[in-house]
N, C-alpha and C positions, 0 to 999 in steps of 0.2 A: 153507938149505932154500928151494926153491922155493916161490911161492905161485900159489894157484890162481885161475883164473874158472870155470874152469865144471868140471865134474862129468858125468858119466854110470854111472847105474843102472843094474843088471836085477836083474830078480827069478829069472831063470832060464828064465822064458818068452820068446817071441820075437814083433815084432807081424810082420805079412804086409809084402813087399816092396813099395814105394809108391816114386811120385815124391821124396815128400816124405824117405824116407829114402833115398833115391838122394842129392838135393841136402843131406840133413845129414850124413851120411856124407863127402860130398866133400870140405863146408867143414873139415872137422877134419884135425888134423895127422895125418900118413897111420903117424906110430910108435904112433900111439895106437888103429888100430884093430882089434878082436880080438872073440872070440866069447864070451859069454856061459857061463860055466864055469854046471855042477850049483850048487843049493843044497845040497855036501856038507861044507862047512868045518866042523868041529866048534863056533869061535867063532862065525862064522853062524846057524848053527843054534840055539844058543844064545841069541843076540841077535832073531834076529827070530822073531817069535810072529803070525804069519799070523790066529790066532782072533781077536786084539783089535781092537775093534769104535772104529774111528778118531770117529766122530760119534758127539752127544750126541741120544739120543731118549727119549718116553716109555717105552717097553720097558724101559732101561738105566740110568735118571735117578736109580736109587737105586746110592748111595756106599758103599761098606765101609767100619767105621770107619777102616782103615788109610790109607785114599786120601782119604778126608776127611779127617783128620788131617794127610798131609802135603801137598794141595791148599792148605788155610787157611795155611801155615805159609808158602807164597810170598809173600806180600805181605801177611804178620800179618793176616788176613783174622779182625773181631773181632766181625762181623753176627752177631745172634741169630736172622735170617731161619732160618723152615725151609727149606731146600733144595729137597726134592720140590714143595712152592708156589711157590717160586718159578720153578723149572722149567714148571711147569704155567700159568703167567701166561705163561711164553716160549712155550707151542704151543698157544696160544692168538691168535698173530700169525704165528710163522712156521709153515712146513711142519712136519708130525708126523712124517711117512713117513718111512722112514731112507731116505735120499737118499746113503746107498752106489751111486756110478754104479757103470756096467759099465766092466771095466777098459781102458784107455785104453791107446795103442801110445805113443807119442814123449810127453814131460813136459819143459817146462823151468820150471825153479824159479830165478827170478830175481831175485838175494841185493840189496844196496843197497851193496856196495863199491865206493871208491874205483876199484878196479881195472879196472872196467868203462870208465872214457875211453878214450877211445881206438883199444878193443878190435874195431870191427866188428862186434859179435857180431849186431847185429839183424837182419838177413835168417837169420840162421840161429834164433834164440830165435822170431822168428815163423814160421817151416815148422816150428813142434812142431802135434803136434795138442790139448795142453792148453800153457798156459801158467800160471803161481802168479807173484803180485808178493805183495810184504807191506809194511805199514805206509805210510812215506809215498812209497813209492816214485812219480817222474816218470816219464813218456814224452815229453811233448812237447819237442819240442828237444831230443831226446837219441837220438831216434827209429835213428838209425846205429849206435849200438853197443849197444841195450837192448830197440829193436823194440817196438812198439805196442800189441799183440794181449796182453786178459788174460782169462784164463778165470776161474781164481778169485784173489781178493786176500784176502790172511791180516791180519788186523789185530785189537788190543783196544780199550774205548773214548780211550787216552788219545793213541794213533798214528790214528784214523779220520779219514779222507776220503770226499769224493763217488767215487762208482762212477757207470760206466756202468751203464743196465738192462738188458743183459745177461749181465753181470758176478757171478758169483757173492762175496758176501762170506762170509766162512770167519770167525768168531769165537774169538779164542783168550781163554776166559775166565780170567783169573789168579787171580781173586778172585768172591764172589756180589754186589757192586756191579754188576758187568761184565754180571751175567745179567739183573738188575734194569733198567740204563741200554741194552739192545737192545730191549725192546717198542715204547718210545715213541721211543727214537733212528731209528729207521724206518720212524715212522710219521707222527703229530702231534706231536712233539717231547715228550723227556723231562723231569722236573721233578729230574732228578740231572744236578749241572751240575759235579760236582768231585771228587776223590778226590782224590790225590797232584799230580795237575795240573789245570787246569782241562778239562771235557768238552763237547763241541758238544752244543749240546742236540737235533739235528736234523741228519740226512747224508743223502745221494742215494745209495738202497740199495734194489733189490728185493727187497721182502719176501719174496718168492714166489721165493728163491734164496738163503737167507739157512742158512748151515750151521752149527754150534756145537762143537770140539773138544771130544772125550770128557775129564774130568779123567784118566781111568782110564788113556788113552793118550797125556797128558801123562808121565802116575808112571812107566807103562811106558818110554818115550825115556830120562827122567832114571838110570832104575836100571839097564834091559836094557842100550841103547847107553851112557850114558855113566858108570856106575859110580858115580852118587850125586857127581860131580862140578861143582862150580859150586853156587851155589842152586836153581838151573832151570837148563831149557833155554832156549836161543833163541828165538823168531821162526824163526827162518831153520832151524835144525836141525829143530824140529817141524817145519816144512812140507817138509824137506828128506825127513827118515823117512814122512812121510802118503806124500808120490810112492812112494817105494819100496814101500809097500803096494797102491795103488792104477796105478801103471803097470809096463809092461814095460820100458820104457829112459827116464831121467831123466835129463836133461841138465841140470848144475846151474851159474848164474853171478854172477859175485859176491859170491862168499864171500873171506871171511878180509883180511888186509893189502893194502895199495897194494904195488908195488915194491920202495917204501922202507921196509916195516915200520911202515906209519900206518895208524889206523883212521879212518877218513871215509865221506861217502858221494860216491857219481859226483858228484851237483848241487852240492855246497858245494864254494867255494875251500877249502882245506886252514889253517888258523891253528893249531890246537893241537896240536902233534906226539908230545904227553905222553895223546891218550885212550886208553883202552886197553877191555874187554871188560866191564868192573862185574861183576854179578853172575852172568854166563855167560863157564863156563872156553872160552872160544876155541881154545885152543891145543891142549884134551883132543878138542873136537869136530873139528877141523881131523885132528891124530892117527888119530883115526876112521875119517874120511873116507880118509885115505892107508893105513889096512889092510885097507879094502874093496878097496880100488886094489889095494893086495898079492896079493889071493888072487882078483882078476878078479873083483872084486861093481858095481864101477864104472871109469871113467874119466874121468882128471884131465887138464883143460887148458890150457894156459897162456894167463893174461891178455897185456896190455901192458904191455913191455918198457922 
């Protein structure tokens, strides 16, 4: 089986004809381009639920026990914190308002595989008009095949990094530590400095841009898209599903294997030929992604060869 670098979404909508989708258009291989079929596949349909509300705000802060139940259950999560307080300490620092933008035309979501050397992709992942990095994703000196520009960057506290200030950081909380360690991680620094790994006490992040995944549209990825498969989802797939909610066409890269069937990232030499996916099925997301491809929900493209 082939593997992939990048990806291309639609929801079914279409954004207006631009420069910019003149030159991303171009750069793609010319067997892969085609029109955005109906939201009529019966599995589609099925699978994506348009209502659920991707950010976490005061409105929505309160959990069903069922989604609290299997939220905690990602990373034995064994706090007696209340939840709605602690929520409420978190919009207290950051934005309240549901910071649902307006829907967005071009997205590239750009994954941290290996597969990306090589690839050129950066002049094209920078003519999107959003761009997603997650975790500890580089640019610098790498800037040819990954491209520079980020809109927002997906991360928890144990993968955080400095942001640009105008960088939006996107919170994906596994656990209520998580919600606990962003008040002061973005502000004067926090006094929670460890979990599973050790934590920064302190990152370069504007408050004032600062977004929190729903657990509800955590639950919803894990059970809708991928069938209760793996323990969780990804990183990469969560932010992979948010674009398809929020843009018209996603261009996805860096997902899945190198060439050779290894998992790495672009920046590290390759030593361990034996990692493989831990507790995200890979293989069921990757599946996923190739029956959206089947029924014209996306477009897959090949890395380097």
């Amino acid at each position: 089986m082939d593997l992939f670098t990048g990806v291309v979404f639609y929801s079914g909508q279409q954004s207006s004809n631009s420069l910019v989708d003149f030159v991303t258009n171009a750069l793609r291989p010319l067997d892969g381009i085609f029109s955005p079929q109906p939201d009529d596949d019966p599995w589609f349909q099925k699978c994506f639920i348009r209502s659920i509300k991707p950010f976490l705000t005061r409105e929505n802060k309160k959990l069903s026990n069922d989604t609290r139940t299997w939220w905690r259950k990602m990373q034995n999560d064994r706090s007696t914190a209340n939840f709605s307080e602690v929520v409420e300490k978190l919009f207290q620092v950051i934005p309240d308002a549901d910071l649902y933008p307006e829907r967005h035309g071009t997205c590239a979501v750009v994954g941290n595989s290996g597969n990306l050397k090589r690839s050129r992709y950066g002049a094209v992942i920078d003519s999107s008009d959003i761009i997603i990095r997650m975790n500890m994703a580089l640019t610098s000196g790498y800037e040819e095949d990954v491209g520079n520009r980020t809109t927002y960057h997906v991360m928890y506290p144990e993968s955080a990094i400095d942001l640009e200030n105008a960088t939006r950081f996107l919170l994906i909380p596994f656990k209520t530590l998580d919600l606990q360690w962003l008040p002061g991680a973005v502000t004067t620094g926090t006094n929670i400095t460890f979990s599973y790994l050790p934590l920064r006490q302190k990152i370069k992040a504007n408050k004032d841009l600062v977004l929190v995944l729903n657990p509800v549209f955590m639950k919803y990825v894990h059970e809708s898209w991928l069938d209760n498969q793996g323990k969780y989802p990804s990183t990469g797939f969560m932010a992979l599903i948010l674009a398809l909610h929020i843009c018209d066409e996603v261009n996805v890269y860096g997902f899945g294997e190198d060439k050779d069937g290894n998992w790495h990232h672009y920046w590290e030499t390759l030593t361990n030929r034996k990692l493989r996916t831990g507790l995200h099925n890979g293989s069921y997301e990757y599946n996923v992604t190739v029956k959206l491809s089947e029924i014209h929900k996306l477009q897959i493209h090949k890395g380097f060869h």
